[in-house]
Biopython code that builds the backbone (N, CA, C, O; Angstrom):
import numpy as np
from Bio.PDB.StructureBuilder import StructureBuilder

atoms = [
    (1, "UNK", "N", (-19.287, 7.143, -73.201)),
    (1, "UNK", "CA", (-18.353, 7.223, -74.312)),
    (1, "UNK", "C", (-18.285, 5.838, -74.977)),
    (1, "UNK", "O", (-17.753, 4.850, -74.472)),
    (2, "UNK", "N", (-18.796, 5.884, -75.982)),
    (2, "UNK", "CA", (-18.841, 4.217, -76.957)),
    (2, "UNK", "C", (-17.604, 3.753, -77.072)),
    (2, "UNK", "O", (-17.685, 2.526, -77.121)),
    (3, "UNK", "N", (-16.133, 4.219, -77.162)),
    (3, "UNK", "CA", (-14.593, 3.875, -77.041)),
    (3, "UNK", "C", (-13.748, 4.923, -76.459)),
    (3, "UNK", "O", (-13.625, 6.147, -76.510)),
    (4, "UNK", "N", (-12.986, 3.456, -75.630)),
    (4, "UNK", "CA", (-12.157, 3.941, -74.701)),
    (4, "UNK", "C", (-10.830, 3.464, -74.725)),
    (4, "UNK", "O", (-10.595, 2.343, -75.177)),
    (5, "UNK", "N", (-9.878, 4.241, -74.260)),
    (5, "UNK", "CA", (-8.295, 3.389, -74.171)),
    (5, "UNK", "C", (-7.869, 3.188, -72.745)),
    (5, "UNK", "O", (-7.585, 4.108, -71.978)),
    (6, "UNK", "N", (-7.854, 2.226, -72.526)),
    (6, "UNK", "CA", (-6.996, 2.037, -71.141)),
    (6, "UNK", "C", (-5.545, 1.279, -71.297)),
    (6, "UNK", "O", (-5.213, 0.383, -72.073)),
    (7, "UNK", "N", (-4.786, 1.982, -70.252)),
    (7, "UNK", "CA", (-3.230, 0.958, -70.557)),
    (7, "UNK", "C", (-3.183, 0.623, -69.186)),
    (7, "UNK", "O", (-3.512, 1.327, -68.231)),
    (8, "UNK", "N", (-2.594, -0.908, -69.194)),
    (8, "UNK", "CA", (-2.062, -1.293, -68.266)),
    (8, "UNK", "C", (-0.875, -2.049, -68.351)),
    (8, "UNK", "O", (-0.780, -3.250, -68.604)),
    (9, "UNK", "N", (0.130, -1.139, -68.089)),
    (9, "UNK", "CA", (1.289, -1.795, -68.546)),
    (9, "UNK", "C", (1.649, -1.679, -69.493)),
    (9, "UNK", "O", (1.686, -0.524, -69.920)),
    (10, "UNK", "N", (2.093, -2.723, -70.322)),
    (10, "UNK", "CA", (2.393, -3.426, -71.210)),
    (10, "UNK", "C", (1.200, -3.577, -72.032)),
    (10, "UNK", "O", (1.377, -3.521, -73.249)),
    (11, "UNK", "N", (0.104, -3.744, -71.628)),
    (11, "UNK", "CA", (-1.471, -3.939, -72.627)),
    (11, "UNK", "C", (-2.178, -2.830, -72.795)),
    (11, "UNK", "O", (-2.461, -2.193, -71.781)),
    (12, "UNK", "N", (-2.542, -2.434, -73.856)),
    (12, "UNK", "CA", (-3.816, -1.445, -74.142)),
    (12, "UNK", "C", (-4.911, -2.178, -74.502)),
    (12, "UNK", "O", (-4.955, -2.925, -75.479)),
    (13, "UNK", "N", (-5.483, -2.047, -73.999)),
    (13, "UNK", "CA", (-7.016, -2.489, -74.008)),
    (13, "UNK", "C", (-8.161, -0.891, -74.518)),
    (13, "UNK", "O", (-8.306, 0.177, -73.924)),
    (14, "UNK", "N", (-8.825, -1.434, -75.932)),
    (14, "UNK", "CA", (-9.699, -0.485, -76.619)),
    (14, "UNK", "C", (-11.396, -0.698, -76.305)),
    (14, "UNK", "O", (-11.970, -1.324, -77.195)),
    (15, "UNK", "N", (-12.029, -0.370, -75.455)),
    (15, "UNK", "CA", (-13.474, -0.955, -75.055)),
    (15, "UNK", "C", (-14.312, -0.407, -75.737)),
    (15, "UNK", "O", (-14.513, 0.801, -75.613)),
    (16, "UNK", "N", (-14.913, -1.074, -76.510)),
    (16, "UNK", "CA", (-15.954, -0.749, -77.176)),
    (16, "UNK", "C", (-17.401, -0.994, -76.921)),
    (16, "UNK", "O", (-17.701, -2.178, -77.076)),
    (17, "UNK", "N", (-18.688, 0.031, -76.465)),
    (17, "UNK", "CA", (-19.744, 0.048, -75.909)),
    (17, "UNK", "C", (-20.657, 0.533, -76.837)),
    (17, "UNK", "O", (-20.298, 1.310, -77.721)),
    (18, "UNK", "N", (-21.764, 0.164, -76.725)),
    (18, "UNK", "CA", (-22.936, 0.456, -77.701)),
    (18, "UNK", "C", (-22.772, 0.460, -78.983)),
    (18, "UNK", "O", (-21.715, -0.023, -79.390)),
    (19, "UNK", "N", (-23.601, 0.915, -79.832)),
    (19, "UNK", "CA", (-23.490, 1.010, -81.454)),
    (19, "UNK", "C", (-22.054, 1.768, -81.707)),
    (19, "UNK", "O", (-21.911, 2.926, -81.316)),
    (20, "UNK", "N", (-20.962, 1.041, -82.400)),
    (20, "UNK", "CA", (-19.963, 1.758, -82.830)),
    (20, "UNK", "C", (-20.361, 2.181, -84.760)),
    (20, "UNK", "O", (-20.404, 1.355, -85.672)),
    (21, "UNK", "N", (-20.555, 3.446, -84.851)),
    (21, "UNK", "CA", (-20.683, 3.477, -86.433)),
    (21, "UNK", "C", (-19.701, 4.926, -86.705)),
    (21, "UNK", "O", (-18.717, 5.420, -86.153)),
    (22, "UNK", "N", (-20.418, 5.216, -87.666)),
    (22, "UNK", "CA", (-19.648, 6.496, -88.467)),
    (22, "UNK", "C", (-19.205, 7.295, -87.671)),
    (22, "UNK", "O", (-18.081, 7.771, -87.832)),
    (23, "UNK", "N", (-20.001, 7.631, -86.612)),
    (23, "UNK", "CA", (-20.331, 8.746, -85.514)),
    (23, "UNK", "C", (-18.739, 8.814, -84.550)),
    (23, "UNK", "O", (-17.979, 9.746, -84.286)),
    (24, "UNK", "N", (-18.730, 7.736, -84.310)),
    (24, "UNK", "CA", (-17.283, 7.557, -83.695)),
    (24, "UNK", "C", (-15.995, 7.039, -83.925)),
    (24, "UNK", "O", (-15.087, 6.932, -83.101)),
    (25, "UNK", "N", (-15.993, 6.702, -85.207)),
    (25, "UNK", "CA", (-15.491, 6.229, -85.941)),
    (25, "UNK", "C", (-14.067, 6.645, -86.150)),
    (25, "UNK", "O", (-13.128, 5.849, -86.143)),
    (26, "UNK", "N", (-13.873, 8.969, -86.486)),
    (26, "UNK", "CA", (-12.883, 9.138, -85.902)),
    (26, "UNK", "C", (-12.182, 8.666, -84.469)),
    (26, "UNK", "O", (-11.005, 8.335, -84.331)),
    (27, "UNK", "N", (-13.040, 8.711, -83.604)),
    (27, "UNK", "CA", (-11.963, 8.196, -81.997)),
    (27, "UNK", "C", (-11.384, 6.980, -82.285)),
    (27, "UNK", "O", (-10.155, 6.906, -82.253)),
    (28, "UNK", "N", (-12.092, 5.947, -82.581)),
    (28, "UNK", "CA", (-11.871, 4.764, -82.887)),
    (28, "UNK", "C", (-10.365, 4.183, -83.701)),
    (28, "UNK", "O", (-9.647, 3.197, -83.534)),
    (29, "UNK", "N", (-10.344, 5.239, -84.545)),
    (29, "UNK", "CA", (-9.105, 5.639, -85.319)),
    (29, "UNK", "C", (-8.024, 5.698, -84.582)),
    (29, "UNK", "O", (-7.039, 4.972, -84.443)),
    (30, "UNK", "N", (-8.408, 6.766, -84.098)),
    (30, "UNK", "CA", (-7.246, 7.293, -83.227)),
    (30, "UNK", "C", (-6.849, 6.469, -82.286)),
    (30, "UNK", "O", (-5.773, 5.873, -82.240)),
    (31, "UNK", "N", (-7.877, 6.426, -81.396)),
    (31, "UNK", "CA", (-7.502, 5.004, -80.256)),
    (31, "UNK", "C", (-6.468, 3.888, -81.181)),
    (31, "UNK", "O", (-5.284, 3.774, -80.865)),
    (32, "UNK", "N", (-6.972, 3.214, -82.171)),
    (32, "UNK", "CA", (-6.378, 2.188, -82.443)),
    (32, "UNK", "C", (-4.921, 2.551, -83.010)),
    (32, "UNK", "O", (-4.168, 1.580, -83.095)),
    (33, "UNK", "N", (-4.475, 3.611, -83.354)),
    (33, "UNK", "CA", (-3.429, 4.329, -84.171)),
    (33, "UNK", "C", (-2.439, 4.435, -82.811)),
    (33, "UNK", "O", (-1.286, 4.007, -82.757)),
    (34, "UNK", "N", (-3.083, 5.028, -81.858)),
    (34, "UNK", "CA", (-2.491, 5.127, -80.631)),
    (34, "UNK", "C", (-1.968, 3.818, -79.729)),
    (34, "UNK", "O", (-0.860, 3.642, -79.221)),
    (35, "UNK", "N", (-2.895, 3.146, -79.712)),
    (35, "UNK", "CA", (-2.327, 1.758, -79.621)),
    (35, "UNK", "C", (-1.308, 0.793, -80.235)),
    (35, "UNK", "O", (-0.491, 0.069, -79.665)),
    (36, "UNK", "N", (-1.515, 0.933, -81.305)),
    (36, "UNK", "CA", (-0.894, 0.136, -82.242)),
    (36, "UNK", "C", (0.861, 0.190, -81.873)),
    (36, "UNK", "O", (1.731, -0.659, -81.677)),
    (37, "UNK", "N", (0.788, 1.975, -81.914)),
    (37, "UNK", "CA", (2.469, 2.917, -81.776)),
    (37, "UNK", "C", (3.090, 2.698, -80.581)),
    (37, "UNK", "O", (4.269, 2.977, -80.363)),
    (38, "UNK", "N", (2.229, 2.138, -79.693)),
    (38, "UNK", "CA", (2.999, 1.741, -78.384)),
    (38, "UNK", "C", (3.829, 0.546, -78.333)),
    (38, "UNK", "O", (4.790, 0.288, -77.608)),
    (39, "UNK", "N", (3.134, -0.288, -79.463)),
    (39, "UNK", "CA", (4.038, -1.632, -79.461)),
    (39, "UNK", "C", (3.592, -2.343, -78.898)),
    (39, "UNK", "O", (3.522, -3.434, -79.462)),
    (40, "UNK", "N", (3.043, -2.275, -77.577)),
    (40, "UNK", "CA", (2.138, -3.217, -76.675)),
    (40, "UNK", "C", (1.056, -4.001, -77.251)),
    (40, "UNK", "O", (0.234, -3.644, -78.095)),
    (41, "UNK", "N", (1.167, -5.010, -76.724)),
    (41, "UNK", "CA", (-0.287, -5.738, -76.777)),
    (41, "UNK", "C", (-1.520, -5.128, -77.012)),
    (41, "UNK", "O", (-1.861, -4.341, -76.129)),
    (42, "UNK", "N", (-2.357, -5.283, -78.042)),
    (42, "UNK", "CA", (-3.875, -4.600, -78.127)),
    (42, "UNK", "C", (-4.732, -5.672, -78.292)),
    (42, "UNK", "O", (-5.014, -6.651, -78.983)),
    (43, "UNK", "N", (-5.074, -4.849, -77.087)),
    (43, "UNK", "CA", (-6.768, -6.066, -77.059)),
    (43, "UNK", "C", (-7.967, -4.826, -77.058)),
    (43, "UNK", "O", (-7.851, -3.660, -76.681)),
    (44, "UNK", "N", (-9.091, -5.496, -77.594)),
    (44, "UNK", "CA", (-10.392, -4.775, -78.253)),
    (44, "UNK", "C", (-11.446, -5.855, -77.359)),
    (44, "UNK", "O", (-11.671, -7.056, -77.509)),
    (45, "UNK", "N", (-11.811, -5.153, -76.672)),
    (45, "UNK", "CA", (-13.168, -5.596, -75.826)),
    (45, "UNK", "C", (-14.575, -5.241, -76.351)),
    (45, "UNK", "O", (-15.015, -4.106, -76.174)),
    (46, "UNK", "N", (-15.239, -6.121, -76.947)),
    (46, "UNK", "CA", (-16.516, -6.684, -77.471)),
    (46, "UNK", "C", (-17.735, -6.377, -76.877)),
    (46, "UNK", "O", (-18.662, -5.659, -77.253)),
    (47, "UNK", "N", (-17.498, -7.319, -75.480)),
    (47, "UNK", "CA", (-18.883, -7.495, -75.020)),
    (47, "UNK", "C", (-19.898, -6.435, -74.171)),
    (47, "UNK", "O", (-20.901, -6.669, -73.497)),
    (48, "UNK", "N", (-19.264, -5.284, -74.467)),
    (48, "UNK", "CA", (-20.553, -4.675, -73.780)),
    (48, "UNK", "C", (-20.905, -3.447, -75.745)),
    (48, "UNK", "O", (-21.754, -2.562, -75.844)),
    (49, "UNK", "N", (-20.054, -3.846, -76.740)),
    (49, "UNK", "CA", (-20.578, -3.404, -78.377)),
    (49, "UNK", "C", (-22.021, -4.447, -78.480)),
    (49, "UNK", "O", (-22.283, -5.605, -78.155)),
    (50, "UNK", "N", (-22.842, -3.165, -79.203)),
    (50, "UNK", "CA", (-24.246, -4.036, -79.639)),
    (50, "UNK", "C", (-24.290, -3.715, -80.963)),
    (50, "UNK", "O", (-25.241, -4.120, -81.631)),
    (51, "UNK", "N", (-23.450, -3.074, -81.449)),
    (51, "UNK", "CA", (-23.665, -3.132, -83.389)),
    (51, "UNK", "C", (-22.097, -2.364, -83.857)),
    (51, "UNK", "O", (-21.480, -1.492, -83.245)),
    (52, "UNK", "N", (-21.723, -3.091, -85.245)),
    (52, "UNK", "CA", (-20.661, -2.179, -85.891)),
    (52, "UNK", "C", (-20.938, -2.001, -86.988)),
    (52, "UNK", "O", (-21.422, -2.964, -87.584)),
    (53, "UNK", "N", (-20.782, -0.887, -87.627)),
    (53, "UNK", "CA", (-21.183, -0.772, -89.099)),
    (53, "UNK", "C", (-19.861, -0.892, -89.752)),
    (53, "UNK", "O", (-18.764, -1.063, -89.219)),
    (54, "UNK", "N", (-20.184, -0.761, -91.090)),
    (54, "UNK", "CA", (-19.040, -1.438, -91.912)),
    (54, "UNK", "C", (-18.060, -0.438, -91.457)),
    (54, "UNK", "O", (-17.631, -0.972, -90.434)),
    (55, "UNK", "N", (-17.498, 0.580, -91.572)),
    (55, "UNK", "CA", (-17.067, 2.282, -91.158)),
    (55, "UNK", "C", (-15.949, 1.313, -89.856)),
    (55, "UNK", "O", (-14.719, 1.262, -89.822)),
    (56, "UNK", "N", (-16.920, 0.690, -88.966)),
    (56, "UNK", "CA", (-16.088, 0.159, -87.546)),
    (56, "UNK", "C", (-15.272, -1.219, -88.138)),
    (56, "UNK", "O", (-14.118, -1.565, -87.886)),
    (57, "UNK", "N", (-16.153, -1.799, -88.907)),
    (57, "UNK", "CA", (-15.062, -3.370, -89.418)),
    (57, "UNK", "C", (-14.064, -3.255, -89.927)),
    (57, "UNK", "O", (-13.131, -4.058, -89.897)),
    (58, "UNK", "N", (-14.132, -1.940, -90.628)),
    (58, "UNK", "CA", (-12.994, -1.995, -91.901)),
    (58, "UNK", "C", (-11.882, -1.370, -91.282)),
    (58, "UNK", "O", (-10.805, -1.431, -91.874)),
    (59, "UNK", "N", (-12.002, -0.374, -89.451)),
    (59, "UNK", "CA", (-11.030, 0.065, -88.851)),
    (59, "UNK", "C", (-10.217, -1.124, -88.227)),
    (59, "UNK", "O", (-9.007, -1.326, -88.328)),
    (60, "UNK", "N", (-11.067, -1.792, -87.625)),
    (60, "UNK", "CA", (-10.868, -3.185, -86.582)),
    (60, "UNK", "C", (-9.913, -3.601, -87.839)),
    (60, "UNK", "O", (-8.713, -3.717, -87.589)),
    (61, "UNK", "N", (-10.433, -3.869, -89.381)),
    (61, "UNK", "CA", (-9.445, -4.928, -89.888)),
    (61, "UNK", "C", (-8.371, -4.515, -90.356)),
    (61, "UNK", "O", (-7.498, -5.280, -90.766)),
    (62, "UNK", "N", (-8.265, -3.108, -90.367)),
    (62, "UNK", "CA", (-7.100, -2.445, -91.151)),
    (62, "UNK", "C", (-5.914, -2.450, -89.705)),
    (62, "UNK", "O", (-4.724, -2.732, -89.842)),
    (63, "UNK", "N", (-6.520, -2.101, -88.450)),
    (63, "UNK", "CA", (-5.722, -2.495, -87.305)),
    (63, "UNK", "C", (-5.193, -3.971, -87.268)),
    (63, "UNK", "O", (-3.977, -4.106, -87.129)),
    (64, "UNK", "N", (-5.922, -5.016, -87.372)),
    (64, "UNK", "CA", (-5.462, -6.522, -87.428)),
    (64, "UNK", "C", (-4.473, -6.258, -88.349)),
    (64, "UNK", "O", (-3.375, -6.591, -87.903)),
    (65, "UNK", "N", (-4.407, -5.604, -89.903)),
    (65, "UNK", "CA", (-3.454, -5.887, -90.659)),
    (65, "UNK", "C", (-2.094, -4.979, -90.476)),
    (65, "UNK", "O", (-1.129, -5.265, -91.186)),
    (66, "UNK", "N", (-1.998, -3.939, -89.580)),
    (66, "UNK", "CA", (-1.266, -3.414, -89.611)),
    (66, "UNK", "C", (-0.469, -3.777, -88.114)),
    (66, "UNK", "O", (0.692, -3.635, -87.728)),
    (67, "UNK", "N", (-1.737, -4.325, -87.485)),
    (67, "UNK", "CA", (-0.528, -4.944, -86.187)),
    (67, "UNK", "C", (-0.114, -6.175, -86.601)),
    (67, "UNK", "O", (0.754, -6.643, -85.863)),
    (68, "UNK", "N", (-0.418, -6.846, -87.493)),
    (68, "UNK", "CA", (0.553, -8.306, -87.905)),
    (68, "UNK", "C", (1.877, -7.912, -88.402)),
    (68, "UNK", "O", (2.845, -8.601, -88.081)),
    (69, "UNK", "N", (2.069, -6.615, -89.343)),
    (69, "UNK", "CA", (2.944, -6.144, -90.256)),
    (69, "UNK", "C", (3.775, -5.586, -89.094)),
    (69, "UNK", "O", (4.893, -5.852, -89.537)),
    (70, "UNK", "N", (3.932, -5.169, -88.260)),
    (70, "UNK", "CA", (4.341, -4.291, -87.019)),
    (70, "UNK", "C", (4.798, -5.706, -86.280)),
    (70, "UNK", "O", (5.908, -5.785, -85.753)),
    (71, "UNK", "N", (3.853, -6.835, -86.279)),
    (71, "UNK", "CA", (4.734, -8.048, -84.914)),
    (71, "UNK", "C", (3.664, -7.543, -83.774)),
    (71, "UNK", "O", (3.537, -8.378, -82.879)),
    (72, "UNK", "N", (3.016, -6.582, -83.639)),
    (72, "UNK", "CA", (1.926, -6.067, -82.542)),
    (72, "UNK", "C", (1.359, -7.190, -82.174)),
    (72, "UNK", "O", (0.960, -7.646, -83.246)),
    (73, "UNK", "N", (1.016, -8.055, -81.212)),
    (73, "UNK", "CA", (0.008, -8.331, -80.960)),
    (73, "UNK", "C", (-1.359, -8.014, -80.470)),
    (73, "UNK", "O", (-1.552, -7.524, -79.357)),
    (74, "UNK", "N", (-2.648, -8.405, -81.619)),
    (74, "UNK", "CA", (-3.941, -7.795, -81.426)),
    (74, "UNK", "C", (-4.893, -8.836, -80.976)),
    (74, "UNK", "O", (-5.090, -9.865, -81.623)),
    (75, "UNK", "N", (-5.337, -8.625, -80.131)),
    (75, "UNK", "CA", (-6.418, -9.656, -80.075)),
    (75, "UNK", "C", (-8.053, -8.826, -79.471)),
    (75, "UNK", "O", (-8.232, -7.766, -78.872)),
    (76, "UNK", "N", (-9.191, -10.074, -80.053)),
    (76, "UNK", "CA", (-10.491, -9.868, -79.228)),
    (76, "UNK", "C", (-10.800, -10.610, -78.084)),
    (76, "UNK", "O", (-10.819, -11.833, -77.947)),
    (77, "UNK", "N", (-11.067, -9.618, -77.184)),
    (77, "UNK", "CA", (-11.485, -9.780, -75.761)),
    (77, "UNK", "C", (-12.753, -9.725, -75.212)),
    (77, "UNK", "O", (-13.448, -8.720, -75.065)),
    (78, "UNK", "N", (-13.083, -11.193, -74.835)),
    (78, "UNK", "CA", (-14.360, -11.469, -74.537)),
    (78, "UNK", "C", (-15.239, -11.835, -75.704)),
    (78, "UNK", "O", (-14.954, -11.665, -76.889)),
    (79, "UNK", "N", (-16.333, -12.354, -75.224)),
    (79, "UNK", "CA", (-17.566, -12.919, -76.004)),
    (79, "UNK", "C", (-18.134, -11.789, -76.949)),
    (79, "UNK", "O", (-18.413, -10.939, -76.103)),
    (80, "UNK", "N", (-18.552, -11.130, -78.405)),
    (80, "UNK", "CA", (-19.152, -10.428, -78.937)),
    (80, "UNK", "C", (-20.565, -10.634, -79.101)),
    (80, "UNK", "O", (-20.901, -11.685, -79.646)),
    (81, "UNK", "N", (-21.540, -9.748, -78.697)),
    (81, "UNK", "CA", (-22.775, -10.102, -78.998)),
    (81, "UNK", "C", (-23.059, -10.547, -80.376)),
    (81, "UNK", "O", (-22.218, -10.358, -81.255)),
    (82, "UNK", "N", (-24.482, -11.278, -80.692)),
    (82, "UNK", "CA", (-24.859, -11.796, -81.908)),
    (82, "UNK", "C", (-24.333, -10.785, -83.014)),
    (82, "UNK", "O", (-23.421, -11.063, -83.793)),
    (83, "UNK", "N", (-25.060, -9.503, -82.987)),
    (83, "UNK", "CA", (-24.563, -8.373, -84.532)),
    (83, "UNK", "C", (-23.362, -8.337, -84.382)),
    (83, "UNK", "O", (-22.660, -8.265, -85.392)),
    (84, "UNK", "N", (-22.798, -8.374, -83.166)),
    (84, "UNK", "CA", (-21.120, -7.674, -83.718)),
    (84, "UNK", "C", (-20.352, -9.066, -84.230)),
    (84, "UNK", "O", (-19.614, -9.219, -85.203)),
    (85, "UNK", "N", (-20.780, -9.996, -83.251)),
    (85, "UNK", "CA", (-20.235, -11.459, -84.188)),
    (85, "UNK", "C", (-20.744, -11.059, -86.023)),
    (85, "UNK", "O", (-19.933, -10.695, -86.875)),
    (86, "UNK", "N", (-21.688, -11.179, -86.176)),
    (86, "UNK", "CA", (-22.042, -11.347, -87.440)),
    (86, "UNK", "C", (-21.323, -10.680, -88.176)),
    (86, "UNK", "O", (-20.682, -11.229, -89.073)),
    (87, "UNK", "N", (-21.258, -9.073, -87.913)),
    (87, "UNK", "CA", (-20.276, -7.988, -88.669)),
    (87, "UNK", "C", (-19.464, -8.467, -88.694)),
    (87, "UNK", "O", (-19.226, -8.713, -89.876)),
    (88, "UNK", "N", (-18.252, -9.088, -87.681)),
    (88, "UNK", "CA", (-17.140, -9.764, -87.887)),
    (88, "UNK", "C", (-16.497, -10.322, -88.717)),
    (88, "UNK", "O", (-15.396, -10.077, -89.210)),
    (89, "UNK", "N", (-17.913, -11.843, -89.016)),
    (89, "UNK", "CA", (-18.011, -12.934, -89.673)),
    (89, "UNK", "C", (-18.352, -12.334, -90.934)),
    (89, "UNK", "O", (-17.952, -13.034, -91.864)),
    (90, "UNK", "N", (-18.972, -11.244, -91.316)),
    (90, "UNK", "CA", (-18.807, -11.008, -92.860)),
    (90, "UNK", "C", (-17.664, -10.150, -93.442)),
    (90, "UNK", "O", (-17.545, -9.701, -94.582)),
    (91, "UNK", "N", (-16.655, -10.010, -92.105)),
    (91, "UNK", "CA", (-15.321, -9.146, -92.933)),
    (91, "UNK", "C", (-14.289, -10.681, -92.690)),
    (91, "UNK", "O", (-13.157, -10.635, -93.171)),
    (92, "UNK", "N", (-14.618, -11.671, -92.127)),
    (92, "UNK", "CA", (-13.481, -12.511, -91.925)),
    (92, "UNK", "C", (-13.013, -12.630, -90.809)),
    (92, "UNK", "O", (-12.246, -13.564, -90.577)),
    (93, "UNK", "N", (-13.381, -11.637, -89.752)),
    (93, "UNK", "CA", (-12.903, -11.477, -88.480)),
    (93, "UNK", "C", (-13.295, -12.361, -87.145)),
    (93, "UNK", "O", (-12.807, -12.323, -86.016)),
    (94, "UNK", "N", (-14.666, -13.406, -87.848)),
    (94, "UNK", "CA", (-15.040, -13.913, -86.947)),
    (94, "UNK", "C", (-14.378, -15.381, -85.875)),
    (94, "UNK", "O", (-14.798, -15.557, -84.732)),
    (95, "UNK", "N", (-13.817, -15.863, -86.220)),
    (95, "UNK", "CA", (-12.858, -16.801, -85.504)),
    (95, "UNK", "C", (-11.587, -15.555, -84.799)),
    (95, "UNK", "O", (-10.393, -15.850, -84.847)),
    (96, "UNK", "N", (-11.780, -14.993, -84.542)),
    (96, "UNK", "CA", (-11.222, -13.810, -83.385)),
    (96, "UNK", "C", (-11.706, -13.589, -82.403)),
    (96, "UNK", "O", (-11.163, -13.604, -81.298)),
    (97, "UNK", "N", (-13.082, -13.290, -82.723)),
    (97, "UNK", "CA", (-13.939, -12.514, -82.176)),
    (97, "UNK", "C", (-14.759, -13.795, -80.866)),
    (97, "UNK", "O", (-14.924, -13.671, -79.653)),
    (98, "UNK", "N", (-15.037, -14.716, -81.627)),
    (98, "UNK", "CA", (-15.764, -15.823, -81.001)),
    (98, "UNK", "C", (-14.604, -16.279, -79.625)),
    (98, "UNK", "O", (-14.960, -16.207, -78.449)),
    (99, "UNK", "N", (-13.677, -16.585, -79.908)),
    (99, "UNK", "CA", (-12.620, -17.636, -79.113)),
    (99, "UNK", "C", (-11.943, -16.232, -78.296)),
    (99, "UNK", "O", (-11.550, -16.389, -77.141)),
    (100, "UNK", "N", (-11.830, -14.853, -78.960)),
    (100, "UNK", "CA", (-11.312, -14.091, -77.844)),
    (100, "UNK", "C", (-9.710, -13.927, -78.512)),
    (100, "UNK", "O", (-8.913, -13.131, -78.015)),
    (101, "UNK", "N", (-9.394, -14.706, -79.587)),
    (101, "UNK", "CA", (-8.348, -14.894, -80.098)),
    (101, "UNK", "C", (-7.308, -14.068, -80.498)),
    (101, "UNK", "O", (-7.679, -12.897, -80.567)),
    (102, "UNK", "N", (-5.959, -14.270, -80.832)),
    (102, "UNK", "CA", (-5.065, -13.167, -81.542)),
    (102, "UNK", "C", (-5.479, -13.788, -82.812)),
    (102, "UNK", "O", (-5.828, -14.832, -83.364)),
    (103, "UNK", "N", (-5.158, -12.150, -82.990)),
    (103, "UNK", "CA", (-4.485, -11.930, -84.592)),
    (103, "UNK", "C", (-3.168, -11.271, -85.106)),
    (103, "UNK", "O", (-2.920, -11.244, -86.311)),
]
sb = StructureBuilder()
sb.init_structure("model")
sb.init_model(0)
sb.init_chain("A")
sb.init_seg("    ")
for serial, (resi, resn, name, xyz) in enumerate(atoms, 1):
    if name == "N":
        sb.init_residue(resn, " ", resi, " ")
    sb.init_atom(name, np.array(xyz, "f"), 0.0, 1.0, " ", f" {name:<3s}", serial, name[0])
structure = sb.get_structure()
């Protein structure tokens, strides 16, 4: 399964594996919609994603903007491979993604 939700606690953690594109794009949604509503901490795990298409950036960034507006804290977890860094870095997302950082 390319995305997953796990809670622990207080944290939801969204894992993202292999090519995330159009294809999964609804779950991805949802996961992050689901997360978001808990209030908890969301963290998005990277390093085992090997590509995002625009479809996945523009979810990731519409989540960053709607958990800032909410007080949510979102952050990226773990190192992103080279493409998914890059995708990142051409929506703006990349100083997140690199350091593991909130947003």
């Amino acid at each position: 399964m390319p995305v997953s939700l796990q809670q622990e606690g207080a944290l939801i953690r969204i894992r993202l594996e292999g090519a995330i594109d159009i294809g999964c794009a609804q779950e991805l949604k949802e996961l992050l919609v689901q997360g978001l509503k808990t209030g908890s901490e969301v963290r998005i795990q990277l390093a085992e994603a090997t590509d995002l298409d625009v479809t996945a950036v523009e979810l990731l960034w519409a989540a960053k903007r709607e958990a800032r507006a909410s007080g949510v804290v979102f952050a990226f977890e773990g190192r992103a491979p080279g493409p998914v860094s890059a995708a990142l870095a051409a929506a703006g997302l990349e100083t997140f993604a690199e350091s593991g950082g909130t947003i």
